[in-house]
Wavefront OBJ file of the C-alpha trace (Angstrom):
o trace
v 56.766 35.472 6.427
v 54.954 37.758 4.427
v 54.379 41.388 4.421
v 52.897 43.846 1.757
v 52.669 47.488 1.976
v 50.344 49.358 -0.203
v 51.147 52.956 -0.119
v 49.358 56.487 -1.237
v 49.962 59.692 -1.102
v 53.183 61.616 -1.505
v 57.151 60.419 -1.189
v 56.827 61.014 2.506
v 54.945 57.858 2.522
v 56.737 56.259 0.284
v 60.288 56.530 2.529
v 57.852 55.743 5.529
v 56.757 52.481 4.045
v 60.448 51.880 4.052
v 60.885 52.508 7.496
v 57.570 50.065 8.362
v 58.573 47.284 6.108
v 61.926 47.070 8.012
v 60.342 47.067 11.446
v 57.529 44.547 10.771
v 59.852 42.128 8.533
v 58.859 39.221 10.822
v 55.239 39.365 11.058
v 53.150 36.682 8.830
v 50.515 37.128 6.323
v 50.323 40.894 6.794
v 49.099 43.766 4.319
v 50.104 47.302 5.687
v 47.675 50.151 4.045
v 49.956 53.323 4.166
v 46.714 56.070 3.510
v 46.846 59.264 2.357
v 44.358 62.262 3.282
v 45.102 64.406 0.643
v 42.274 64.516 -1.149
v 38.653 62.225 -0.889
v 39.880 60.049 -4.174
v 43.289 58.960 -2.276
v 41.155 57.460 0.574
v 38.469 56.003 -1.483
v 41.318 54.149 -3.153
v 42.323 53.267 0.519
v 38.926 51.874 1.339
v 38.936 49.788 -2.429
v 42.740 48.435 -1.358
v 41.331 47.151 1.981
v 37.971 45.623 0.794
v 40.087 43.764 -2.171
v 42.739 42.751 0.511
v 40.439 41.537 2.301
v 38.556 39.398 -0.455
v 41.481 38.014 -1.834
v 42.816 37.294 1.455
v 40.368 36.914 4.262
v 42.905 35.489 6.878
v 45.502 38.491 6.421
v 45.892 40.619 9.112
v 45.455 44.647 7.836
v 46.590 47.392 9.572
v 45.442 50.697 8.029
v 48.177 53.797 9.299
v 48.956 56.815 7.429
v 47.288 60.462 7.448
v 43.610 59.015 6.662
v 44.108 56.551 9.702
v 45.514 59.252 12.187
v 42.626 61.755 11.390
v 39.707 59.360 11.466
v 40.881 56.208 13.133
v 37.709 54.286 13.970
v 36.490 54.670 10.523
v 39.106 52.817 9.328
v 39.105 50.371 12.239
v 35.507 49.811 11.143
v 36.410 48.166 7.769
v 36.045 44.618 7.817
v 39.267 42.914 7.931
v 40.765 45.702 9.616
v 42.508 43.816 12.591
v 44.308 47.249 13.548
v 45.280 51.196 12.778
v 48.517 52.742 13.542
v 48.573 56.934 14.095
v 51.955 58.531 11.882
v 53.309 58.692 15.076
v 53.277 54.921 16.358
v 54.031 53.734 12.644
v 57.189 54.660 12.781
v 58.041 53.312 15.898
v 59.452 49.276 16.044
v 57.069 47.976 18.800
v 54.372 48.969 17.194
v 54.686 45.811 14.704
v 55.649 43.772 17.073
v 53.378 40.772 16.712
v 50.252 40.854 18.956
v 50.774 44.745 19.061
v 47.146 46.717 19.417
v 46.037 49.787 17.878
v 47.187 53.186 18.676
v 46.937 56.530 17.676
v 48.177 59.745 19.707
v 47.685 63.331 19.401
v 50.265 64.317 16.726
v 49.548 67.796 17.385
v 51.616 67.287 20.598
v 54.132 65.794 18.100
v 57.954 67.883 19.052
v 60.515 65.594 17.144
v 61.334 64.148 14.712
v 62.361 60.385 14.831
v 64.741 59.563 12.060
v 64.848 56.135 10.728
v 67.649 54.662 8.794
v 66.257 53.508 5.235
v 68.561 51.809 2.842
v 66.673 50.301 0.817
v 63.789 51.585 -1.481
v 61.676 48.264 -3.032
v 61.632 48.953 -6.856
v 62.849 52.473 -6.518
v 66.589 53.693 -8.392
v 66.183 56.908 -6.002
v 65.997 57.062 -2.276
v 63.904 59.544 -0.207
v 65.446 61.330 2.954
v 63.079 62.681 5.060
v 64.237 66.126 6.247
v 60.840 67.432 8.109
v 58.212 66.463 9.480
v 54.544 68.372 9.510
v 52.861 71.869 9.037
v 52.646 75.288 10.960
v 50.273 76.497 7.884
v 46.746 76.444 7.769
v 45.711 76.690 4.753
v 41.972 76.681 4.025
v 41.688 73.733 1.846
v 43.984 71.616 3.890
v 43.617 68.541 6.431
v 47.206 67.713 6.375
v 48.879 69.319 9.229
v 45.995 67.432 11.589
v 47.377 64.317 10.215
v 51.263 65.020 10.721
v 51.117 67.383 13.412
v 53.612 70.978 14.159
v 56.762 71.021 11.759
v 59.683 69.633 12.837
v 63.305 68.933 11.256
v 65.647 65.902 11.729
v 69.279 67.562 12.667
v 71.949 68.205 9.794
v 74.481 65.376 11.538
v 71.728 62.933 11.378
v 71.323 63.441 7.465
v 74.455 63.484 6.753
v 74.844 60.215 8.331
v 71.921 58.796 6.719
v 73.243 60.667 2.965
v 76.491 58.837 3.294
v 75.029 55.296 4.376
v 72.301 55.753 0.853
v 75.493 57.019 -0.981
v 76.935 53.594 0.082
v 74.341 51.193 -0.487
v 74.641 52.579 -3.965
v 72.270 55.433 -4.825
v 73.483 58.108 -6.705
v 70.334 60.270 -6.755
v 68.470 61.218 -3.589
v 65.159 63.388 -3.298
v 65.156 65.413 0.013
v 61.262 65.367 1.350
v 58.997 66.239 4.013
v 55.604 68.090 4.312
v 56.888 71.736 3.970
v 60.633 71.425 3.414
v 61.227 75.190 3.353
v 60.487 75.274 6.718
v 63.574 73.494 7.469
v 65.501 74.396 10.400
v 63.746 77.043 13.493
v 63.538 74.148 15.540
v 66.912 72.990 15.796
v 69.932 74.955 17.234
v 71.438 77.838 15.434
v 68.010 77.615 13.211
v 69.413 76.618 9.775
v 67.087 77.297 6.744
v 67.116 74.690 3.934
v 69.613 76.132 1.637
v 72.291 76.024 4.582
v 71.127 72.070 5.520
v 71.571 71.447 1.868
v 75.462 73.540 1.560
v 76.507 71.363 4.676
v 75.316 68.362 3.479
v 76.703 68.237 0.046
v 79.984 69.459 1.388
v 80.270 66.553 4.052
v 78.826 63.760 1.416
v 81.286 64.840 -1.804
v 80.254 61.149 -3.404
v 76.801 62.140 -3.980
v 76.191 62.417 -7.144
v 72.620 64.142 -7.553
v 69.815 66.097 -4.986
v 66.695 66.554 -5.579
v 64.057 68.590 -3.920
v 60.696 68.022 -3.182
v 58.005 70.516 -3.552
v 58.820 74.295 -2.274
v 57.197 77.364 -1.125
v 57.737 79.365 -3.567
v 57.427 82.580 -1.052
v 59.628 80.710 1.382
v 63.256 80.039 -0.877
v 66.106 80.886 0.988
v 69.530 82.787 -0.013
v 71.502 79.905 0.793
v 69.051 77.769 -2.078
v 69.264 80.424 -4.165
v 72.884 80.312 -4.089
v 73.085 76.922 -4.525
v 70.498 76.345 -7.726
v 72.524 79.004 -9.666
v 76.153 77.151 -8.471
v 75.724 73.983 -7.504
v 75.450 71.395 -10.505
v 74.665 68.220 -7.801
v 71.337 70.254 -7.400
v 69.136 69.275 -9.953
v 68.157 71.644 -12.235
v 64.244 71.177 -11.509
v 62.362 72.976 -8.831
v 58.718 71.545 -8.067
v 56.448 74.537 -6.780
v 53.299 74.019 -4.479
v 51.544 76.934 -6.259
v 47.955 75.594 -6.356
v 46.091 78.784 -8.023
v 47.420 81.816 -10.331
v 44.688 83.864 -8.739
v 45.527 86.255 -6.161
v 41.543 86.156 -4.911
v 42.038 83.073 -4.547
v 45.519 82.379 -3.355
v 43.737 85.134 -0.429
v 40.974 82.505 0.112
v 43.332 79.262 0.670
v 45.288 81.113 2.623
v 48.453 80.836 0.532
v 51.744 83.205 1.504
v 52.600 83.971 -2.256
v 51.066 86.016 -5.077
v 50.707 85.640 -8.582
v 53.893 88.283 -9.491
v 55.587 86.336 -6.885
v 55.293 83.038 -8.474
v 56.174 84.500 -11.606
v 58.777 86.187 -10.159
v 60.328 82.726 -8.102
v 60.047 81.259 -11.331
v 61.787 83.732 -13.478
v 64.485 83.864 -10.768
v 65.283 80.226 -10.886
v 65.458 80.077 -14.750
v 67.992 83.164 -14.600
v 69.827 81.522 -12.398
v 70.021 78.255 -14.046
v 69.081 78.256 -17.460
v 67.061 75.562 -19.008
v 65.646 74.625 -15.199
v 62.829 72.989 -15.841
v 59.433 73.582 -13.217
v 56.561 71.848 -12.234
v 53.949 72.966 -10.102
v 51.001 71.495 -7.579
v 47.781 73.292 -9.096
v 43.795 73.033 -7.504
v 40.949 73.587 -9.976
v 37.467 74.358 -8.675
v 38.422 75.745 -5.370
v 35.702 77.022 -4.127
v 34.340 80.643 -5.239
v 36.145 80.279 -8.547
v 34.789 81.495 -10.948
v 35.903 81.335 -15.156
v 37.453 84.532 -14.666
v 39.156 83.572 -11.984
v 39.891 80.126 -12.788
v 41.132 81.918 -16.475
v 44.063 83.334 -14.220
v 45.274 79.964 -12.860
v 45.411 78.590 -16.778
v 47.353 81.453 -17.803
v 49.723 81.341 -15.268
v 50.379 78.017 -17.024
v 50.939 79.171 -20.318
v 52.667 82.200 -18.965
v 55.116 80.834 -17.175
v 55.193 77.967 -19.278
v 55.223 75.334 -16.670
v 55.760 71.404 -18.304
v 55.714 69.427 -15.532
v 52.001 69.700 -13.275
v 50.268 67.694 -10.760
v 46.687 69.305 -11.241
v 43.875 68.078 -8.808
v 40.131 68.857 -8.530
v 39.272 70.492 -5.843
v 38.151 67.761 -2.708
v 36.176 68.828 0.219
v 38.208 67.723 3.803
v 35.734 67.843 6.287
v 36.638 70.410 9.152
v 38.764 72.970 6.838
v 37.657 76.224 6.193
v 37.146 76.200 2.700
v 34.330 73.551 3.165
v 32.453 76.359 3.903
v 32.507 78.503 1.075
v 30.607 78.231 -2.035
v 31.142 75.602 -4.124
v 31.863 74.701 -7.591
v 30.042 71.867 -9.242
v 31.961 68.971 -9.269
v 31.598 68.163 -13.189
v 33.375 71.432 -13.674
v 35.840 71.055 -11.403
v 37.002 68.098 -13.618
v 36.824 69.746 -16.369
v 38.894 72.427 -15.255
v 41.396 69.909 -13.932
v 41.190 68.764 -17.371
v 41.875 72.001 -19.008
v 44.865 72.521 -17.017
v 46.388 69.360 -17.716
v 46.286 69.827 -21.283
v 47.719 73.427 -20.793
v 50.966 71.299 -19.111
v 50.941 68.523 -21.688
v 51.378 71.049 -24.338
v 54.277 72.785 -22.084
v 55.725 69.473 -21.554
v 55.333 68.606 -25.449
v 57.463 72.167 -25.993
v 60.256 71.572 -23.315
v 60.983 68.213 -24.398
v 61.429 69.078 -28.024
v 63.701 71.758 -26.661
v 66.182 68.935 -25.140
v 65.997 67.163 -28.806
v 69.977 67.278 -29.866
v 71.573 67.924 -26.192
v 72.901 65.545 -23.653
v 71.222 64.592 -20.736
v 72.304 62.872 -17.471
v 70.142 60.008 -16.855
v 69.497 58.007 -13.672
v 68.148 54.731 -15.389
v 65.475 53.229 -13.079
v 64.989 50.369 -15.521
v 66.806 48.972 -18.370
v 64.843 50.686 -20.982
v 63.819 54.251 -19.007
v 64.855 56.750 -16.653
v 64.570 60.570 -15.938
v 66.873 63.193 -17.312
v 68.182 65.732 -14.511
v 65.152 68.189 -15.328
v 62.845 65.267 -14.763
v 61.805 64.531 -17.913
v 61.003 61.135 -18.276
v 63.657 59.163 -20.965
v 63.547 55.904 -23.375
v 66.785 54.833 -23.360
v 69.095 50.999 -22.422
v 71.046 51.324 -19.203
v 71.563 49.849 -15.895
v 68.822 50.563 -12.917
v 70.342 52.610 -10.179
v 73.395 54.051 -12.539
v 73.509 57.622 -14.564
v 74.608 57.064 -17.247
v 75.315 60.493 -20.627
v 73.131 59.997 -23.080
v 71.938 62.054 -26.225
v 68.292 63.027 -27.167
v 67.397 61.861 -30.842
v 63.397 62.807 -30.280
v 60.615 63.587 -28.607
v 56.414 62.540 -28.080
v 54.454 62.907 -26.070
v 55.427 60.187 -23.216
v 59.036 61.986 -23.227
v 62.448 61.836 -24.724
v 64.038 59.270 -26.448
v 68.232 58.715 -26.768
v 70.425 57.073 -26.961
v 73.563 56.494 -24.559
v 76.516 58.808 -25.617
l 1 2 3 4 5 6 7 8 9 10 11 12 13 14 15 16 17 18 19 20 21 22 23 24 25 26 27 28 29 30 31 32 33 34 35 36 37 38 39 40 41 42 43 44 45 46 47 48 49 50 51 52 53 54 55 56 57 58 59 60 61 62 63 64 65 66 67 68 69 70 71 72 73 74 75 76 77 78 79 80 81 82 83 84 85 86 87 88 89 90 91 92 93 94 95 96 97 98 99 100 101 102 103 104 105 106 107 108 109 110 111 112 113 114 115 116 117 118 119 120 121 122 123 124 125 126 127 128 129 130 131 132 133 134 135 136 137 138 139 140 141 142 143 144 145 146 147 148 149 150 151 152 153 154 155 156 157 158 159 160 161 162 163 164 165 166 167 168 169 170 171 172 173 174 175 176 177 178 179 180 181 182 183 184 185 186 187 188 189 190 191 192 193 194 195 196 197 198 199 200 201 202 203 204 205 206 207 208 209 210 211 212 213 214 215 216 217 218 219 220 221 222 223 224 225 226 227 228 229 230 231 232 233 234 235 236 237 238 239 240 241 242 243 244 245 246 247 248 249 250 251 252 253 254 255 256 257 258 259 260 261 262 263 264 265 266 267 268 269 270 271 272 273 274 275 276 277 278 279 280 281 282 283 284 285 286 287 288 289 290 291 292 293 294 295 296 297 298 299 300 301 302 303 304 305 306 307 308 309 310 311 312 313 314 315 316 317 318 319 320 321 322 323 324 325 326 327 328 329 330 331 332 333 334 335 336 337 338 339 340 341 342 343 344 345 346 347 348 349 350 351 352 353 354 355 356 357 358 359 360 361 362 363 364 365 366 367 368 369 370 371 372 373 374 375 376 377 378 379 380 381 382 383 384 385 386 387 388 389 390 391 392 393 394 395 396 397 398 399 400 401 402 403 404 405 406 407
């Protein structure tokens, strides 16, 4: 029996290929492509994966699923060697890979829960993802996302503190709580919890976690209860991912974004008041359309301003049917070389906050026996045991990270 799963995309995926590689464990000579819709370079890498699957192993069965797949299904069903496509719905779901099982895709925009899926075991990964949420009420301009996952929708507190305490036993010590728009946590269950409540609970009923980690926020949407809980609670990592995507209000106004400029400063200050030494990262678009160097000046200084190490920067990528498709343009050339620009603005924040760690001790979840990641994220040479934390102390610094050694 063989089964491979190619993922892209964001750790949403990743869990989900978790979930899909359990249910179709008994189907033979089988690659999964897990797509992503992100952006037009995540599903060109899709169409590459399937072409070269399909080269390499002409009798394979492929079935394409993921965000790409639900949007645009026959496209993908189009692709030689393509034998089916799954919708994010029916991916999840056991019968789908049962073995003669056809295509199908449903409206996810009729999607109201949130099936949640057992996952104890993460191929290759020292970390486990927990999916908390599920899709987007947003529209924002730039977007195709929430057509491809559908209205937001939460997986009850019980049910993750069941799943918590079965990862805690199968041996993870660090888990990273995900979904498409995790601060919208909660409306749609009973008694509407927000995040920061979801997390108190569930750190309180799982004491043998050792370490939480969030994936990316709303800055405009951060809770009390989170609040409270990145200034008290040292099982909360001390490293808050942001999905800021311009420092331009004009243009924030044009994706449709619910946060300013001040504001991000102003979550970001916040967090490092609370916890100091927090490190940030932050999601960042260059070339959105209308941007001009003025404009696109304001994004890069927000960088250096709030001196941000850690940043996932993309180029701007047209989605066909979003708003901002119709707006004027930037050249693409200078879209990448604003991308560009903005990832050397972070590589020189991420140069200055790792010599800042040089002579303390970190906490280190080694995913390897040679490398890990501190608890700010920031990426660590040092010997230890895959899946264990181990104390270690930071001798130096470059430019791929720390190096230690264990204390």
């Amino acid at each position: 029996m063989t089964v491979d799963i190619l993922t892209f995309g964001c750790r949403l995926n990743a869990y989900e290929s978790e979930v899909i590689r359990g249910h179709a464990a008994a189907l033979d000579d089988t690659i999964v492509i897990n797509t992503c819709a992100v952006t037009a370079e995540a599903e060109r890498q899709a169409r590459q994966a399937i072409r070269r699957a399909h080269r390499e192993r002409p009798e394979a069965r492929i079935v394409v699923t993921g965000c790409a797949a639900q949007i645009a299904p026959d496209l993908w069903a189009a692709l030689p060697g393509v034998t089916r496509v799954l919708g994010n719905q029916e991916k999840l779901h056991v019968e789908s890979w049962a073995p003669g099982a056809m295509s199908a895709v449903s409206d996810i925009m009729g999607a109201r829960d949130t099936a949640a899926h057992l996952v104890t075991e993460f191929a290759g990964r020292a970390r486990a993802f927990l999916q908390v949420q599920q899709g987007c009420d947003h529209r924002c301009t730039f977007c195709i996302i929430p057509f491809g996952r559908g209205p937001s929708r939460s997986v009850p507190i019980g049910v993750l503190v069941q799943q918590v305490r079965s990862l805690v036993e199968s041996g993870f010590q660090e888990i990273v709580l995900t979904g498409v728009d995790i601060t919208s946590y909660g409306p749609d269950l009973p008694g509407a919890p927000t995040l920061g409540q979801m997390i108190r609970r569930l750190l309180a009923l799982v004491p043998d976690l050792m370490r939480l980690r969030l994936s990316s926020l709303d800055p405009e949407e951060v809770d009390d209860d989170l609040w409270r809980l990145i200034a008290e609670e040292p099982r909360l990592m001390p490293h808050l991912h942001l999905s800021l995507q311009a420092g331009s209000d004009l243009i924030l106004k044009r994706m449709k974004r619910r946060h300013t400029r001040a504001g991000s400063l102003a979550t970001i200050a916040r967090a490092r008041v609370l916890r100091p030494g927090l490190a940030v990262g932050a999601d960042l678009i260059a070339g959105f359309p209308t941007e001009d160097e003025a404009l696109f000046a304001e994004t890069l200084a927000l960088v250096e301003e709030a001196d941000i190490p850690f940043l996932h920067v993309f180029p701007y990528s047209e989605r066909p049917g979003t708003p901002a498709t119709r707006m004027p343009s930037v050249p693409r050339p200078l879209r990448k070389e604003r991308a560009g620009r903005l990832r050397e603005a972070g590589r020189q924040a991420a140069l200055r906050f790792y010599a800042s760690q040089v002579g303390r001790c970190a906490s280190v979840l080694s995913e390897t026996e040679a490398a890990g990641h501190t608890e700010h994220f920031a990426p660590v040479r040092v010997p230890g045991t895959a899946g264990h934390v181990l104390r270690a102390h930071v001798t130096g610094s470059d430019d791929r990270g720390l190096i230690a050694e264990a204390a």
